[in-house]
N, C-alpha and C positions, 0 to 999 in steps of 0.2 A: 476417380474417387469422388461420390458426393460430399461436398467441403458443407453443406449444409446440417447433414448425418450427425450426430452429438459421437462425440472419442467418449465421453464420460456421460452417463448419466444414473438419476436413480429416483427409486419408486418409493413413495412413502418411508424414508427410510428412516428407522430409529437406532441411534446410537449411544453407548454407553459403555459400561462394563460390565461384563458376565458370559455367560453359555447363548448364543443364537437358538433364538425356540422355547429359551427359558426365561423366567423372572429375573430381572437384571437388574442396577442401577443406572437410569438413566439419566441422561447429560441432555439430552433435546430428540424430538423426534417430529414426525411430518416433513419429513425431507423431500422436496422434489428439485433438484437442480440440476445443470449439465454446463457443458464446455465442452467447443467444438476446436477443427485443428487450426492454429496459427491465433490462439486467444490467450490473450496473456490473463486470468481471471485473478481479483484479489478477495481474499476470504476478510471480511471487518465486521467488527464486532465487540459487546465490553467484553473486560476480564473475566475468566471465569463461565464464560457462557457455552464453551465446549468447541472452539474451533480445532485446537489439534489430537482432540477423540474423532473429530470429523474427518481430517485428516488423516489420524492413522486409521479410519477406516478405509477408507478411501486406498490406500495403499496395503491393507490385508494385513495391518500391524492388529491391528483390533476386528473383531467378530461385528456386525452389526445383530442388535435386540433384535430386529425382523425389518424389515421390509428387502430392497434389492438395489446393490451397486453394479452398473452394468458398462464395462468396456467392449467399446464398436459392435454395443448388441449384445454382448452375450457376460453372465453373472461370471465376475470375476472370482469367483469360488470354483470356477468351471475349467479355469487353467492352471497346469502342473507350475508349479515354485518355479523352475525354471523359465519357463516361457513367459511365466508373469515378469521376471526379474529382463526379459529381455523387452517389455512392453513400458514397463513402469517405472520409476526412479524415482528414489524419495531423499529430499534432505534434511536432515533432523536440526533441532533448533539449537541440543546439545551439542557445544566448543569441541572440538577434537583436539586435544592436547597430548601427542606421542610424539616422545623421545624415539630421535636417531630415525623418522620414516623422513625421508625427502618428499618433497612437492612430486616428483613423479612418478614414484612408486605410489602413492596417495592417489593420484588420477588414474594408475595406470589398474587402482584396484575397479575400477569402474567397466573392464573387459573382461572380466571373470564368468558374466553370464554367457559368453558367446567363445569362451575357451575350452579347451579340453581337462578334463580331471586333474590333467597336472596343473594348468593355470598357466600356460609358457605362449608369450604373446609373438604372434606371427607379426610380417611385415607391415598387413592392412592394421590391426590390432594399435601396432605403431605410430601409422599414420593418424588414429582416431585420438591415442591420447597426446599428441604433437599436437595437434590441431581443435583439441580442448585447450588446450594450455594459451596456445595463440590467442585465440577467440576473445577468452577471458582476461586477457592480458598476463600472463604468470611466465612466459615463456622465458624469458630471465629466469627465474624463480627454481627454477626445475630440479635444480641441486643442492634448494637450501632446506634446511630442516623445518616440519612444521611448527615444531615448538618455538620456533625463531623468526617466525612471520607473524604480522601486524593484526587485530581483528578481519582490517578489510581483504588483506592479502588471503587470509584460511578460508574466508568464508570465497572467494574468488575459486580457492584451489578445491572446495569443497564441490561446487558447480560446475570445475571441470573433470568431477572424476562422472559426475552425473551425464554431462553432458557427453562425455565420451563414451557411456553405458548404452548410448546410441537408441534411448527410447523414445516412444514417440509422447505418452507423458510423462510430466517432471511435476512434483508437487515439492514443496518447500514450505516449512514450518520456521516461518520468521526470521527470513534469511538475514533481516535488517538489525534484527538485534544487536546492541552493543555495539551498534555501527556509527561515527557522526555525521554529520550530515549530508559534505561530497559523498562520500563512503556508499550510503542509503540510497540516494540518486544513483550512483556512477551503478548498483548492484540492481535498481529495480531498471534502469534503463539497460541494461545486458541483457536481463529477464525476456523484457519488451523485443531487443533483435536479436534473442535466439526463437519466439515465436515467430516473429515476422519474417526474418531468413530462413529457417532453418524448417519452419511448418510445425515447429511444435506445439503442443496444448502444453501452457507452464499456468501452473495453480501456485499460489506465494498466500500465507496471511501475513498481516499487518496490524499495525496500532496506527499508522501514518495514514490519512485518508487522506492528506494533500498529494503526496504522493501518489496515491489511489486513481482519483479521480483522474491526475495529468497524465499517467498510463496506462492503464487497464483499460484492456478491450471490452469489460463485465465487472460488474461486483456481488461478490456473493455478501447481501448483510445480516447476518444473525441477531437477531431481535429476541424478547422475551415471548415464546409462543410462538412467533412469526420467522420463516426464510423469507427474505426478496432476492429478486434477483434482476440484473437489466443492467443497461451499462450506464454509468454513474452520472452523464446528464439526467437520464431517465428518474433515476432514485433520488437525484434534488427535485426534479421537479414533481415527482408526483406528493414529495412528504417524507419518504423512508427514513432520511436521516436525522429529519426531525423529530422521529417517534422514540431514537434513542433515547435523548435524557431528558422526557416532556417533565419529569417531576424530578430536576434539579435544576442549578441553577447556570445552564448553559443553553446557548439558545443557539441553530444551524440558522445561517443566513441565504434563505436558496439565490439572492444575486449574488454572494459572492461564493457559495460555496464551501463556508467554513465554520468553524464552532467558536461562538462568540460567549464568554462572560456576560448574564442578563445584568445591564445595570440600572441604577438609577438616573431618570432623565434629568438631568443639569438644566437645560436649557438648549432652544434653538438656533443657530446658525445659517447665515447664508454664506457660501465658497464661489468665488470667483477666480476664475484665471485658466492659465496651460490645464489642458488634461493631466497629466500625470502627475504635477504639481497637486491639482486638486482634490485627485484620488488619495494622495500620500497626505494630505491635509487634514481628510474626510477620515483617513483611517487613524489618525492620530487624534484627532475632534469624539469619534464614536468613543478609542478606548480611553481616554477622559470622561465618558459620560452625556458628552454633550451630542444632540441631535443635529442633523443636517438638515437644511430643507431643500428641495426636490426644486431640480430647475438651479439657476442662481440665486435662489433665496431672495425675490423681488417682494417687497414689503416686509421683511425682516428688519427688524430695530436694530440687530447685531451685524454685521457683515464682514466679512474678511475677503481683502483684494492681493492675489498671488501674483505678483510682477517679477519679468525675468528677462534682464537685460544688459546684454555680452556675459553671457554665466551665469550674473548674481540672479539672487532671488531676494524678494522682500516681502513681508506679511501686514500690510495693512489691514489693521480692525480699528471699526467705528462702530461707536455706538453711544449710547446720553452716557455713559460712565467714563469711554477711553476713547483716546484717537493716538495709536500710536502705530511704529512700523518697529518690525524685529528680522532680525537676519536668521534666525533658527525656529522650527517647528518647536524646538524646547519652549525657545526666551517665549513665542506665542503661548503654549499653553501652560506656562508660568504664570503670564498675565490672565488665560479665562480663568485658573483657580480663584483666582481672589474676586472673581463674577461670577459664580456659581451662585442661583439664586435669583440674580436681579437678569436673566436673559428671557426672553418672548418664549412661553411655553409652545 
């Protein structure tokens, strides 16, 4: 198989609501993107800008306005319901909340495309949905009702019925919703080694770009007018995510990779000491307002020295107002507040 060959890809594609071929309402159009096998891709983007019309095009829930969505080549308009059902897997972002279905009858509806009219699951059939369930950790689970598992557990059991429908892509429509934190990690990191093992192309959108960027093989990012796409070094460094909210008041930091509150500059600092100390310094200094200078801040009026020894840590700042040492990042920028003002622009 050429592992280079796109599983997914498409051509000018516009999508919305309506008849294909006719005046629609459209959601976004000029689509050109793809995803190849074993890429775990995340769709990001604002509210409202159309990713899960994209998605369900993408899975033949929704018609595209015109252009072409094409699996391994060929328009997926071109495959009978069935065989697409044995290609594609899709997970919706809406909760499944049914009384009295157990966790394995739930997984085990995921062999349906590859069974007979009755639906009655053979020995291999078996082994697929066992071995969902394992994968994704539920394999306990297997007898307990769904209305009686956790966010994270349904949405677990929701990816093993997918994953035992044995296709080769899987798209997912905000698996992380409503999730808290481990939850969001522990589900976008399964995502990640069911591509990497397994060789599948798994599509996920997200609101979480930290998340994003530590796993995704690719980012799809939806913009006003604009698709990019590339994998998410690439889209910090060339700007992309900076163009998101150039006219609000949030600023992408492309060293660090993340969306910052633009604020007002307080004043400048010089950070001395341990690495990590002084990253976690620098990043408590920024969201106070106050600037860093580059380097140890040599010729800075203001300085702060991070010393750490047998465990402690202590914060000495000098400068013509203070000379004092504090045991918490707090008790330090307790004391820059009442310096705001009088620091070396």
């Amino acid at each position: 198989m050429n592992e280079t060959r796109p599983v997914l890809h498409t051509d000018n594609l516009t999508v919305g609501y309506g008849e294909a071929g006719r005046p629609g309402s459209k959601v976004f159009g000029g689509i050109g993107i793809d995803a190849r096998r074993s890429e775990l891709v995340a769709l990001f983007g604002p509210n409202g800008i159309g990713k899960s019309t994209l998605l369900k095009s993408l899975v033949r829930l929704l018609s595209p306005l015109s252009g072409k969505i094409c699996l391994h080549g060929t328009d997926i308009n071109d495959f009978t319901a069935g065989r697409f059902a044995r290609m594609v897997g899709y997970v919706s972002t809406d909760p499944v909340r049914v009384n009295n279905l157990k966790v394995y009858d739930l997984v085990s509806l995921g062999r349906y495309p590859h069974t007979g009219w009755m639906g009655r699951l053979g020995s291999r059939d078996v082994e697929y949905v066992e071995e969902a369930m394992e994968m994704v950790g539920i394999a306990g689970l297997m007898n307990k009702q769904i209305n009686r598992l956790s966010d994270g557990e349904r949405q677990r059991a929701m990816i093993a019925r997918t994953l035992a429908q044995d296709t080769g892509l899987i798209v997912l429509d905000e698996p992380t919703a409503f999730l808290d934190l481990p939850n969001k990690y522990e589900i976008v990191h399964l995502l990640h080694r069911m591509a990497a093992e397994k060789g599948k192309t798994v599509i996920f959108s997200t609101h979480d770009l930290n998340i994003a960027i530590q796993e995704a093989s690719k980012i799809w990012l939806m913009l006003p007018g604009q698709m990019h796409q590339g994998a998410p070094e690439d889209l910090i460094l060339d700007g992309s995510f900076g163009k998101m909210f150039e006219n609000t008041n949030l600023n992408f930091s492309t060293g660090k990779g993340e969306f910052r509150i633009r604020r007002e500059l307080l004043g400048r600092i010089g950070v001395r000491g341990p690495a990590t100390e002084r990253r976690w310094t620098r990043n408590a200094l920024e969201r106070n307002g106050f600037g860093v200078a580059e380097g140890e801040g040599e010729g800075c009026e203001t300085m702060i020295t991070v010393e750490k020894l047998e465990g402690r840590r202590t914060w000495h700042i000098s400068s013509k107002e203070v000379d004092s040492r504090f045991e918490t990042i707090y008790e330090l920028c307790t004391c820059l507040s009442s310096l705001a003002g009088t620091l070396c622009p």
